[in-house]
N, C-alpha and C positions, 0 to 999 in steps of 0.2 A: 504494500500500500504506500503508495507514495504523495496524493494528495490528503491536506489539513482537512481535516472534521469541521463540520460546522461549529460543532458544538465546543471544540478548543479555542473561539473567538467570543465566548459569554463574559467572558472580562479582560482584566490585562494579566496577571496570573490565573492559569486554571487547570486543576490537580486530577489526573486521574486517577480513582483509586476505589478501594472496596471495604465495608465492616470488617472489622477484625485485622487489620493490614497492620500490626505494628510498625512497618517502614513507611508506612501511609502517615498513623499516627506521627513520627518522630518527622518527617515531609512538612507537612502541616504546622508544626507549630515551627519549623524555621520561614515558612513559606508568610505566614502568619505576622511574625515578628519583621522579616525583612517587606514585605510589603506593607505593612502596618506604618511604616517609617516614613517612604513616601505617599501616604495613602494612595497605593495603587488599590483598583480592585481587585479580588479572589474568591475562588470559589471553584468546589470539589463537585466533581463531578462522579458517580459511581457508575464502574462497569455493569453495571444492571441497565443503565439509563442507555449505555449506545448502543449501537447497530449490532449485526456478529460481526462482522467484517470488522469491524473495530475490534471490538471484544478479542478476536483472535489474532489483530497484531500487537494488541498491548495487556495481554492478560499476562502472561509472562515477566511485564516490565516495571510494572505499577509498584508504585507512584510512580506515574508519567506526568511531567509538567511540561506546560507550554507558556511559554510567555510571547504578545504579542501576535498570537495565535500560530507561533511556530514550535515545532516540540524543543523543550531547553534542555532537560537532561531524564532520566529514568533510574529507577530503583532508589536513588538518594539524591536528596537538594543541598546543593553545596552552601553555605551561605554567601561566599565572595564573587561566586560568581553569578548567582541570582542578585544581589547588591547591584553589580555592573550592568547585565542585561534591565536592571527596569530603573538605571541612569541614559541609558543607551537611548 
């Protein structure tokens, strides 16, 4: 799959991820605190809510974030470099 999801463009941070996802949970609250800063928007989306075709390129990866509605990084949210991308 090579084109963005619609649904990666509902804010300027936005989290793919599912109940129970401890690296979803630890995603989150950096995701949280560095967009909190600039109040960027964010918001978690759950692999229940997309397509399959979604579903089956990022179930594997999640937390998958996208910033700007392009995907930023997957399984873990750096903090310094989500900092930069929503200066960018």
């Amino acid at each position: 799959m090579t084109e963005i999801p619609d649904w990666a463009g509902r804010a300027r941070v936005v989290m793919l991820g599912r109940e129970g996802c401890h690296l979803c949970e630890d995603a989150w609250r950096i995701i949280d605190a560095v967009a909190g800063e600039s109040d960027a928007s964010r918001i978690e989306v759950s692999l229940d809510e997309v397509g399959t075709a979604d579903r089956e390129e990022y179930w594997d990866k999640i937390p998958v974030t996208f910033v700007d509605g392009s995907r930023h990084d997957f399984w873990r949210v750096d903090e310094g470099r989500l900092r930069a991308a929503l200066k960018g």
